[in-house]
C-alpha positions as CSV (number, residue, x, y, z in Angstrom):
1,X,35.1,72.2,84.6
2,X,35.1,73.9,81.3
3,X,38.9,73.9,79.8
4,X,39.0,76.0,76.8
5,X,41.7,74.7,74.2
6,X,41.7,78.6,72.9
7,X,42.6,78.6,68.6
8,X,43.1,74.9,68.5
9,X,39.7,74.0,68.5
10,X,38.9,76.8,65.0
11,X,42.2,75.4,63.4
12,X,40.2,72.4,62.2
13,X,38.1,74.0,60.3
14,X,40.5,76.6,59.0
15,X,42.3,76.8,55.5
16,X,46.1,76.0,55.9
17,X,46.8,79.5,54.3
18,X,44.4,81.3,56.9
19,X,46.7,79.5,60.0
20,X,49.9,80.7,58.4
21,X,48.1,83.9,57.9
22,X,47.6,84.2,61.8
23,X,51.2,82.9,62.4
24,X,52.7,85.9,60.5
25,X,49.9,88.1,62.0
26,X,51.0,87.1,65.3
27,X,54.8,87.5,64.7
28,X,54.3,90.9,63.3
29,X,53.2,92.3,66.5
30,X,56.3,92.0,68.4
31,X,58.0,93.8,66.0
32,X,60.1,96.8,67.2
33,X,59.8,100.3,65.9
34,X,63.1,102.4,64.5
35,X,63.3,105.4,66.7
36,X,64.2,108.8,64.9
37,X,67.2,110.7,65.5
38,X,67.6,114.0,65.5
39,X,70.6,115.8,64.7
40,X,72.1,116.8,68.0
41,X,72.0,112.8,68.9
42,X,73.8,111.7,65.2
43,X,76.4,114.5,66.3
44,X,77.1,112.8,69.7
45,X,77.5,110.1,67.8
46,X,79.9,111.7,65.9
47,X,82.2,112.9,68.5
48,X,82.0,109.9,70.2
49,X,83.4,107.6,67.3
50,X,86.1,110.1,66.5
51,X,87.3,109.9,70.4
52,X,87.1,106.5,70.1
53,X,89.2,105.2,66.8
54,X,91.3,108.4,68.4
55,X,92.1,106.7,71.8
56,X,90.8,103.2,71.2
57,X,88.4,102.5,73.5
58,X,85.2,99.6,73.0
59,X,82.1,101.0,72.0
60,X,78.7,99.5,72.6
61,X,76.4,100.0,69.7
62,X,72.5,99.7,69.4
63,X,71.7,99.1,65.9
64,X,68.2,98.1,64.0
65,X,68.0,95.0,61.5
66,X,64.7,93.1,60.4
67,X,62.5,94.7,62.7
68,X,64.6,94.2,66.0
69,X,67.1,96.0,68.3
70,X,70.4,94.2,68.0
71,X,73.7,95.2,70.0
72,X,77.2,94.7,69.1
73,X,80.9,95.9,71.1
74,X,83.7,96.3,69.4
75,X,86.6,99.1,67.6
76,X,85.8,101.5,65.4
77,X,88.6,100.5,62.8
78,X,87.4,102.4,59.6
79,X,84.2,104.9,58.1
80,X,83.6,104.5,55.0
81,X,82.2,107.5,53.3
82,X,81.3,106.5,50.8
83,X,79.5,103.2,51.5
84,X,78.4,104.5,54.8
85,X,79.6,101.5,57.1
86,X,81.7,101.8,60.0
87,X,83.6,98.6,60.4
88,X,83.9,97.3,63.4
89,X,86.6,95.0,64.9
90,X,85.9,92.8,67.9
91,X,88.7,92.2,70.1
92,X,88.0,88.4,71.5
93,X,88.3,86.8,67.7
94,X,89.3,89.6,65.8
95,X,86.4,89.4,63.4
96,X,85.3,92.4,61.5
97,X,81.6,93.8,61.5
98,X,80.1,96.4,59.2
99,X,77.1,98.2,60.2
100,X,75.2,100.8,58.5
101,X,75.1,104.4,59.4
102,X,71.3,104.3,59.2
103,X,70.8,101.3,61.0
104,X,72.6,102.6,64.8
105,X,70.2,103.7,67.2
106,X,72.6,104.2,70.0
107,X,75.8,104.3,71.3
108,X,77.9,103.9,74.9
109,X,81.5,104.1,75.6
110,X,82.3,100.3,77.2
């Protein structure tokens, strides 16, 4: 039986730059596009942040950073403008989070 040991047997006679090459080639194609928003969806998003600092509820936000889909709950406790951050508070250890107004991708009443 023929067992095939797949890159392993080329990385001998490979340049250490071309195996790091493949490395990084390799990682790069699990890398997550940013969907685009259009405007209806940033005004839902809107409405729904200005219900919740109003009544203070948890949101569930979907946000994009360094290639990947990351979530994060917590309250909305301030906008920033002028920055555009919202800063969010978690409730478990009271930490505070910003996150960019570009970066969310979605969001969902917890």
């Amino acid at each position: 039986m023929i067992r095939d040991r797949g890159n392993i047997k080329w990385t001998s006679m490979m340049l250490p730059e071309h195996v790091e090459l493949l490395r990084e080639w390799s990682e790069t194609d699990n890398y997550q596009e940013k969907p685009e928003l259009d405007e209806q969806q940033l005004e839902q998003f809107n409405e729904l942040i200005c219900l919740a600092m109003e009544e203070h509820h948890e949101l569930k936000f979907t946000y994009y950073k360094d290639h990947y889909q990351h979530t994060c709950t917590g309250y909305v406790h301030y906008i920033d403008p002028i920055t555009k951050m919202l800063r969010i508070v978690h409730e478990s250890d009271e930490s505070q989070f910003q996150l960019p107004f570009q970066s969310i991708i979605d969001i969902k009443m917890k």
